[in-house]
C-alpha angles and dihedrals in degrees: 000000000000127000125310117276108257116235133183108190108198119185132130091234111085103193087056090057093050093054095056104037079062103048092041095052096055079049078063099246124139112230141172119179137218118216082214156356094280094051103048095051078051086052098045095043087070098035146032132230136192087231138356118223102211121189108217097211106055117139115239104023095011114205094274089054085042088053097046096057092041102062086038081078100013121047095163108044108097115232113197112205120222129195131172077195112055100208110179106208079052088051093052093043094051090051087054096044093065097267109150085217150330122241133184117251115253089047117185102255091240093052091046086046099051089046098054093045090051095049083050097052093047088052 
């Protein structure tokens, strides 16, 4: 078996990082979080993941403005959006903006871990 999957969780809500950083870690990922969007750009540009989880409703640089920046320095990295609201116009923002894909907060762990495995992969 190869390297641990990089992850950068990124989401306002600490107790739901560190929830996932947790579950995703006994997954054997490897995982580090961002409380926010300006964070997470200072995290990525010194060091490089194999996705990036993005939360779409963060207060300050939400997950479209995040995205956005992002792909101003990064075109190949995925970045996988996550919402507890599925907003379409945000969905569909978030596709054009270069997201790999969009998934409802809670996700069930297997989805959220298959899609994590399969950006990585198309990286």
């Amino acid at each position: 078996m190869g390297e641990p999957i990089r992850v950068l969780a990124v989401d306002d809500e600490v107790d739901y990082l560190k929830s996932l950083k947790r579950v995703l870690s006994r997954r054997g990922f490897h995982v580090d979080t961002a409380n926010g969007g300006s964070s997470a750009l200072a995290i990525l540009e010194k060091s490089q993941f194999d996705c990036v989880l993005l939360d779409l409703k963060m207060p300050g640089m939400d997950g479209l403005a995040t995205l956005s920046e992002l792909r101003l320095h990064d075109r190949l990295t995925p970045v996988l959006l996550l919402t507890g609201r599925g907003e379409i116009p945000s969905v569909l923002s978030a596709l054009k903006g270069g997201s790999e894909g969009f998934l409802a907060k809670p996700c069930p762990i297997e989805e959220l871990v298959s899609a994590i495995e399969d950006a990585s992969e198309r990286k």
